[in-house]
N, C-alpha and C positions, 0 to 999 in steps of 0.2 A: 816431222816432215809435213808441210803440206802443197796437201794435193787440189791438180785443179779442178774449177768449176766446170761443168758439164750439166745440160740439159735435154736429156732423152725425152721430152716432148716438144723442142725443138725441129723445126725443120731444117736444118745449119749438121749436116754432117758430121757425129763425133769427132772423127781425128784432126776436121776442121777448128769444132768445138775447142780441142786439147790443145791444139797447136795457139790457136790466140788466146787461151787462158796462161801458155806456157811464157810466149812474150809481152801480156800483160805484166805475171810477177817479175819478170826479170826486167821490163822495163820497171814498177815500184820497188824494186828491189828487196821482192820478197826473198827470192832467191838469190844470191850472192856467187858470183864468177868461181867456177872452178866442184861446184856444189855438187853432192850427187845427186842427179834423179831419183824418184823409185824405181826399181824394177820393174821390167816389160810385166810379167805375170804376178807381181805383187798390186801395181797399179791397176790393171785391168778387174782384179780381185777386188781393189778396195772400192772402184767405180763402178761394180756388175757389166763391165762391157768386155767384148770379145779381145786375146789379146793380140790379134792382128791388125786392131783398131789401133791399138798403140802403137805396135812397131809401124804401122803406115805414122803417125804423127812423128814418131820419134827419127824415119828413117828422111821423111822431108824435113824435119827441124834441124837437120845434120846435112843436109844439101844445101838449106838456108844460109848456116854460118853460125843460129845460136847455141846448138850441141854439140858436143863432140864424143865422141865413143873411145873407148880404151877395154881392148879386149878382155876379157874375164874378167874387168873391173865394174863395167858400166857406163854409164852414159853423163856428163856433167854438164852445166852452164858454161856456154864459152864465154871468153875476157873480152865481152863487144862493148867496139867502142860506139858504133853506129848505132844500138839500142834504140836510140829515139828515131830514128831513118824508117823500122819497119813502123814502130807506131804512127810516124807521118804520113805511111803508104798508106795504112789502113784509116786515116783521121781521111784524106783526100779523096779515100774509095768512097766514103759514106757520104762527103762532101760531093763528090762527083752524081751518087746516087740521087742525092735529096736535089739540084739542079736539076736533074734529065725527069723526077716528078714535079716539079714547080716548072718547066717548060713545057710540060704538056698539060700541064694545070692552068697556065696564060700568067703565072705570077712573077713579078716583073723581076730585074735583077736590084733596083732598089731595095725595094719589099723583102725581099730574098736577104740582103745587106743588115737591114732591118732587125730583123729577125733572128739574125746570127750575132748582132750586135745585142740584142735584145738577152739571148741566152748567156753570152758571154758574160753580162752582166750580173746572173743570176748568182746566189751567196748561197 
């Protein structure tokens, strides 16, 4: 099984943390549709974080649409077909972030073009 990444010297909210390391693999397809999770208290175990911290990830990752729960079974990767829709939410947030400080920076939206064109390029 693996399990995700997480930085408790992070300022980024564990369950926040859990939840976008959970739709990074299943967008590279670490994990595969249908998969099981670990367990709420097996994970929290193997992560030394509290396991309320999980089920808060595990319980909005199920209101999301990428988990789904099966009682006394566990928790698995749902069959999404939009996978790439939440990666796009989060590519936009960063993209929306790094704008609103380059506009208060004075840097222009060429510049900006630039720049992005620049990274894009990178090998």
């Amino acid at each position: 099984m693996v399990y995700p990444e997480i930085n408790l010297q992070s300022g980024v909210p564990l369950y926040q943390q859990l939840k976008r390391s959970f739709h990074r693999m299943a967008a590279l397809g670490i994990i595969k549709a249908h998969e099981q999770l670990p367990p709420v208290r097996q994970l929290a175990t193997e992560l030394g974080i509290n396991p309320n911290t999980v089920q808060k990830a595990y319980r909005e990752l199920e209101q999301e649409g990428l988990i789904y729960s099966v009682t006394g079974k566990g928790n698995f990767l749902s069959d999404q077909k939009d996978g790439l829709a939440t990666e796009k939410e989060e590519i936009l947030r960063n993209f929306n972030q790094a704008r609103q400080v380059a506009w208060t920076k004075g840097i222009s939206k060429e510049t900006m073009h630039a720049w992005l064109d620049e990274c894009l390029d990178e090998k």
